[in-house]
C-alpha positions as CSV (number, residue, x, y, z in Angstrom):
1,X,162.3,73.2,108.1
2,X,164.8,72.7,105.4
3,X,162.8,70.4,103.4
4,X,159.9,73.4,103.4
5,X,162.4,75.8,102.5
6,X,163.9,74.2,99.6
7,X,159.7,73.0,98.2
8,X,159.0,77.1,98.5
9,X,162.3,78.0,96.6
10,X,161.3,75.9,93.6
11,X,160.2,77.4,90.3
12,X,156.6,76.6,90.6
13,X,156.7,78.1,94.1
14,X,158.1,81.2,92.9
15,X,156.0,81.4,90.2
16,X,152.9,81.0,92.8
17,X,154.3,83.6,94.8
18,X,154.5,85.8,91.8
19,X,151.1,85.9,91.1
20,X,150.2,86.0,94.0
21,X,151.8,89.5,94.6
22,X,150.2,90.5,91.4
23,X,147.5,89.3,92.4
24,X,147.5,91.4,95.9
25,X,149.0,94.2,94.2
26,X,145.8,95.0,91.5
27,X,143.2,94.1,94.3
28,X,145.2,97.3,96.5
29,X,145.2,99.2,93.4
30,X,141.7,98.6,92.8
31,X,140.4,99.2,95.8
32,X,142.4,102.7,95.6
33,X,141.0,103.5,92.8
34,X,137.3,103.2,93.8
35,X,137.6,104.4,97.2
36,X,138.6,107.7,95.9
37,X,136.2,107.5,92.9
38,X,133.3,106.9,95.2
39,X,135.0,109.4,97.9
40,X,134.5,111.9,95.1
41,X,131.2,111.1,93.3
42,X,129.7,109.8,96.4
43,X,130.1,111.7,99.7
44,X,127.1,113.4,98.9
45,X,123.1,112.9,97.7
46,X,120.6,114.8,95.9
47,X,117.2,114.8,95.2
48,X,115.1,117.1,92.4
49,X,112.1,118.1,93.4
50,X,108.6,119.7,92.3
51,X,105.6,120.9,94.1
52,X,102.6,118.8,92.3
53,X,99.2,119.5,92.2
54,X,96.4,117.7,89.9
55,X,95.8,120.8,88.3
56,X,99.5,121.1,86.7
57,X,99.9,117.5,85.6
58,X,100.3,118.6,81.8
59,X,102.7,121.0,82.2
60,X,104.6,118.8,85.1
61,X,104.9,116.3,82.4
62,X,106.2,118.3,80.4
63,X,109.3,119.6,82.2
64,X,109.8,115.8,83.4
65,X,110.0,115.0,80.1
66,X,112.5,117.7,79.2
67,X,114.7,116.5,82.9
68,X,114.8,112.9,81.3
69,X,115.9,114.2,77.7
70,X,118.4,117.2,78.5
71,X,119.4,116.5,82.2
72,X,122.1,113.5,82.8
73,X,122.6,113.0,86.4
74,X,122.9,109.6,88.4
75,X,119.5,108.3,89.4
76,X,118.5,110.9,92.1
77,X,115.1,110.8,93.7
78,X,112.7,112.7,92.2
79,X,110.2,113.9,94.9
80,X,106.9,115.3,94.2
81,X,105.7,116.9,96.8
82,X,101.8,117.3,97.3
83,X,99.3,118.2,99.1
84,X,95.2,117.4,99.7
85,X,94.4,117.5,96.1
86,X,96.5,114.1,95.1
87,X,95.4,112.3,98.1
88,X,94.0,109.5,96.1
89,X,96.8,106.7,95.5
90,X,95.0,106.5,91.8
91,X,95.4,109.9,91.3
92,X,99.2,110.0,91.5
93,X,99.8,106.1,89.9
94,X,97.7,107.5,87.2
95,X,100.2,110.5,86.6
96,X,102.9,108.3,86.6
97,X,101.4,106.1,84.4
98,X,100.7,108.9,81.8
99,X,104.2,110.1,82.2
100,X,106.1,106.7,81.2
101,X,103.6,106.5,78.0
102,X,104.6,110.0,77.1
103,X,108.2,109.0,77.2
104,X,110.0,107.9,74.3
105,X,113.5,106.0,74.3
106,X,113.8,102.4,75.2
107,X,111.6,100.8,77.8
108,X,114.5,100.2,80.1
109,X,115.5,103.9,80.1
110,X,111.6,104.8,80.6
111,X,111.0,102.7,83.7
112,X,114.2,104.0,85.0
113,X,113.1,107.1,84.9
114,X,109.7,106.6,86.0
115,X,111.2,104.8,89.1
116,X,113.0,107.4,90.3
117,X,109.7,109.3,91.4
118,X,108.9,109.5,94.8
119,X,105.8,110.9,96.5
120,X,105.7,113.0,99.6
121,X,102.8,114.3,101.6
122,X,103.2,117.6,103.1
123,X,101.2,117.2,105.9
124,X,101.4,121.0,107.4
125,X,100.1,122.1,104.1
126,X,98.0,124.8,106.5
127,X,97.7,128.4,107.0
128,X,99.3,129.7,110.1
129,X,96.6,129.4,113.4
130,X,97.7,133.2,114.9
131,X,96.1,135.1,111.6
132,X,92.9,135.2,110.1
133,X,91.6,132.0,107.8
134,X,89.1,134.9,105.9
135,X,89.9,135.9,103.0
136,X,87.7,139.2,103.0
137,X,89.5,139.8,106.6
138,X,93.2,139.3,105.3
139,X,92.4,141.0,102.0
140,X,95.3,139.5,100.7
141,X,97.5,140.7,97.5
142,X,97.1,138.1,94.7
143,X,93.7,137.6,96.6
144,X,92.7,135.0,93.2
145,X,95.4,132.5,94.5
146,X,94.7,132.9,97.9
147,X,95.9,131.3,100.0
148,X,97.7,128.4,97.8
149,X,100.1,130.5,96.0
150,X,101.1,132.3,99.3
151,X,101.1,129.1,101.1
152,X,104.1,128.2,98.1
153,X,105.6,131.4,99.0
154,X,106.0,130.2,103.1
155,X,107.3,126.6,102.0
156,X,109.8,127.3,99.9
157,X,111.0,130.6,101.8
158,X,111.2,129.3,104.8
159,X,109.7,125.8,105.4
160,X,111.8,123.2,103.1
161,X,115.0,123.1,104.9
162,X,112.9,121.3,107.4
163,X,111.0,118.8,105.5
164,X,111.5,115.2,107.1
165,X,112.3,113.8,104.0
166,X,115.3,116.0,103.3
167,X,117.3,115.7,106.5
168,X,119.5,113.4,105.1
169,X,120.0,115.0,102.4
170,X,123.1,116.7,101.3
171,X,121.5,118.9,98.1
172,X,118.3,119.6,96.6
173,X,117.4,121.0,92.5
174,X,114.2,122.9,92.8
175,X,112.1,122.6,89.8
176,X,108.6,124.2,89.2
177,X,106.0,122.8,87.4
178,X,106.3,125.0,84.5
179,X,110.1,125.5,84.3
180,X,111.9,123.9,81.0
181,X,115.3,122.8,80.5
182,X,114.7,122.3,76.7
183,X,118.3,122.1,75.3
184,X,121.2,119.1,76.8
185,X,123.0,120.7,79.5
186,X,126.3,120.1,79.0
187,X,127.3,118.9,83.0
188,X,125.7,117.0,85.4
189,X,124.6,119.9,87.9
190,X,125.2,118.4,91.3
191,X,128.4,117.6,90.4
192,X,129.3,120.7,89.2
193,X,128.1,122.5,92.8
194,X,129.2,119.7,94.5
195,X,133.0,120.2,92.4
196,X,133.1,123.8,92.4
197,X,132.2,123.8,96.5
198,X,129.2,125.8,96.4
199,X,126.2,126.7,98.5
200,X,123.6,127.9,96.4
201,X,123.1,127.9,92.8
202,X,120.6,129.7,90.7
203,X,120.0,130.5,87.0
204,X,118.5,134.2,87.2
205,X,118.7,137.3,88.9
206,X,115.3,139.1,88.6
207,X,113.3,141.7,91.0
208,X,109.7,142.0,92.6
209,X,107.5,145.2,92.7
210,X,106.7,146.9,95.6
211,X,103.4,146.0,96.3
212,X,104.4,142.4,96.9
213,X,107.2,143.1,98.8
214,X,105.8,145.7,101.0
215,X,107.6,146.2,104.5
216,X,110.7,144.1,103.7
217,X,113.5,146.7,102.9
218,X,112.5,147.9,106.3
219,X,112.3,144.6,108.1
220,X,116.1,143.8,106.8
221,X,117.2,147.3,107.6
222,X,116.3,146.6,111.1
223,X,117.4,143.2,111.4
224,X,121.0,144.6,109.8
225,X,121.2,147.2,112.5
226,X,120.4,145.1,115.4
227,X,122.3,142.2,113.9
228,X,126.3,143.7,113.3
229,X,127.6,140.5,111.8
230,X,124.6,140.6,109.2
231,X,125.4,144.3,108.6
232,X,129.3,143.0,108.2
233,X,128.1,140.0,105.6
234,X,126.1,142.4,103.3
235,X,128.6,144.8,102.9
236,X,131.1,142.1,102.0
237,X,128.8,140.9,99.8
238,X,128.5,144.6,98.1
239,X,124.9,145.0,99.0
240,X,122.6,147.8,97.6
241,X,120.5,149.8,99.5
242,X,118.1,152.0,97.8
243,X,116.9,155.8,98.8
244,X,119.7,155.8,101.1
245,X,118.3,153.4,103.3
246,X,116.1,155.8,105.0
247,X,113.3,154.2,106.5
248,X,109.9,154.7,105.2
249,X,111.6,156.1,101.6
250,X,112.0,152.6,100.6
251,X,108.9,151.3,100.7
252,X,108.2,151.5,97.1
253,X,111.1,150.2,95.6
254,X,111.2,147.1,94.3
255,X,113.4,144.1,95.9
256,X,115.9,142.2,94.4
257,X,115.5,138.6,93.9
258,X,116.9,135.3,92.6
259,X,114.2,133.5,90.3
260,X,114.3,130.5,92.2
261,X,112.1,128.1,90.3
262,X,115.5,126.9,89.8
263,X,117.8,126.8,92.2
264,X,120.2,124.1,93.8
265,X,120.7,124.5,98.1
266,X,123.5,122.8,100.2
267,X,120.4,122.1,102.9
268,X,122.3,121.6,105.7
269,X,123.9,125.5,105.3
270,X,120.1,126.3,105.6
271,X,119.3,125.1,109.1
272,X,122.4,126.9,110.4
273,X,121.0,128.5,113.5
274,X,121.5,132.1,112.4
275,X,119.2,131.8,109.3
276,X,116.5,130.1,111.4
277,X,116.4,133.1,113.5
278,X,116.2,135.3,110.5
279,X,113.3,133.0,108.8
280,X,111.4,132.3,112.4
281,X,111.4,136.8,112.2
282,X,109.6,136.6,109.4
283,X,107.0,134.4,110.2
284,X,106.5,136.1,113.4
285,X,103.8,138.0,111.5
286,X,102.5,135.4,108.7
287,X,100.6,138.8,106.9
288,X,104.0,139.7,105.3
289,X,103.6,136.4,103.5
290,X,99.9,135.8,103.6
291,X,98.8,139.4,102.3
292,X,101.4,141.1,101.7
293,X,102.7,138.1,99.5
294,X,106.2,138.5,100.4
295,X,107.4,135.7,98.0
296,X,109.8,132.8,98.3
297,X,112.2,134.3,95.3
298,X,113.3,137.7,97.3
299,X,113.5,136.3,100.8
300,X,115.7,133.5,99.2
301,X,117.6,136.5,97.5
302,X,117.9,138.4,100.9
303,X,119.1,135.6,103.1
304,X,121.8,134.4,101.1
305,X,123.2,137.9,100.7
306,X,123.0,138.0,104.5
307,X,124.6,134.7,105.6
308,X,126.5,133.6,102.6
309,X,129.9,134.4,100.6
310,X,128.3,135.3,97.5
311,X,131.8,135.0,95.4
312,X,133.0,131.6,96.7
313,X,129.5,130.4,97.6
314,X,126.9,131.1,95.0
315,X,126.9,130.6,91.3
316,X,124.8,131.6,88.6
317,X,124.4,128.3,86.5
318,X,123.9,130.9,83.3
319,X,124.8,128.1,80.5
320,X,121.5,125.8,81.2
321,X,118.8,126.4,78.3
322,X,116.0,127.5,80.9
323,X,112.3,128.8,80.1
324,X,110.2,129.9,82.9
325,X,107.6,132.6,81.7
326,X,110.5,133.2,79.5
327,X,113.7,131.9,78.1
328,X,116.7,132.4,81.3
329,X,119.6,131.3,79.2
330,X,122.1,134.2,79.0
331,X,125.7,132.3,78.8
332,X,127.0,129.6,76.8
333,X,127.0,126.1,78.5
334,X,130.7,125.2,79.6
335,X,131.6,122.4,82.0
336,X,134.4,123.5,84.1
């Protein structure tokens, strides 16, 4: 024992010992440092997605192009959703195919990008069974984008919480088509919802007319009075009613929405039971969607003012150079 005590109290011993310590010491600190790096960046994912058709390629490409130039986030999925009409495997390689060409940078950075698109089938792309399939019967509002616009309308209003693919999911970024984020943003968006703790984002605050909302001041009126916790949660939330909120008189007012052809949703907050309910009372007569063309943009607008904190759970993501049917930019980009 003596003899081992005196070889591991020599210099070289000590020495050994020495780095070893080190050694142990800037593995711990490393380990430290990465397990609260990822805790932070990573106890979340995200995907951006789009509703494709065949019809829209061009002007798909053309807002993928400006997400690969302006919009720096790690390499999220990027789903495109579709329905009958891109059925054929060759249709959708070939649009993938013309997007990489399109793309300019390095060919590394290209295929990256190109990579990160991911296909998915929405296979209850359907009109409701308990209404009519006519169009003459239904006589639907918008009748010349009947019934896929209004089918958009259902999906994104109340369907996309739902979707298979996104139960695992922690956020989603909704893009359209035709929506532009020309200019760099200046943060990475999921970061800055997932940092600031948020809910739902959005970039615009817009309204619909009255004949495309038709019935829905009325139906939330009702649900508020027989709901008192909703009623609580939209006065909170400073909520506007219009003519007094005497039935019948409100009719023809217009509704207030959030232009969500951009918009970034904490899913899971979505499928909370309460906002199912709320969502499943809509559908329970598919003509407020399928003629009446309630859209997707003020149910959004409505639910969130229903269920959410608006001040500690919502933000308007202002600072992000957006054109959809116009430019939406109205504050200066500032990462905080």
């Amino acid at each position: 024992m003596k003899s081992w005590t005196r070889k591991l109290n020599t210099p070289t011993s000590r020495k050994v010992f020495l780095c070893l310590f080190v050694l142990f010491a800037l593995h711990t600190l490393i380990q430290n440092f990465f397990f609260t790096t990822t805790e932070y960046l990573g106890d979340y994912n995200a995907v951006i997605l789009y509703l494709a058709s065949e019809s829209r390629q061009a002007e798909l490409n053309h807002s993928l192009t400006d997400l690969y130039h302006n919009v720096k986030t790690r390499p999220w999925p990027i789903l495109l959703m579709y329905a009958d009409d891109l059925d054929e495997e060759s249709k959708r390689s070939g649009m993938v195919d013309e997007l990489h060409e399109s793309l300019d940078g390095d060919e590394q950075a290209r295929r990256e990008f190109v990579d990160r698109i991911e296909w998915v089938r929405l296979d209850d792309w359907k009109l409701p069974d308990n209404m009519p399939h006519d169009k003459a019967e239904v006589n639907p509002v918008f009748e010349y984008a009947w019934p896929g616009y209004h089918m958009m309308c259902n999906f994104f209003a109340t369907q996309i919480f739902h979707l298979p693919r996104l139960m695992n999911v922690t956020y989603y970024m909704r893009l359209d088509t035709d929506s532009y984020i020309h200019d760099p943003l200046c943060y990475d968006p999921f970061e800055r919802f997932h940092r600031h703790k948020l809910t739902y984002a959005f970039n615009t605050r817009t309204s619909d007319p009255s004949w495309v909302t038709y019935g829905l001041w009325d139906l939330l009126d009702d649900y508020a009075r027989a709901h008192p916790e909703v009623e609580a949660n939209l006065n909170a939330n400073n909520w506007e009613w219009v003519e007094n909120r005497e039935k019948g008189k409100m009719i023809d007012k217009d509704f207030p929405t959030y232009y969500n052809n951009f918009e970034i949703v904490k899913i899971e907050a979505f499928r909370r039971p309460e906002i199912t309910a709320w969502l499943e009372e809509i559908q329970k007569d598919p003509l407020r969607i399928y003629k009446y063309r309630w859209g997707d943009a003020p149910i959004r607008y409505a639910t969130v003012q229903m269920f959410l904190d608006v001040e500690k759970e919502v933000e308007d993501f202002c600072g992000i150079a957006y054109y959809h049917n116009g430019e939406r930019q109205t504050c200066s980009c500032v990462d905080d």
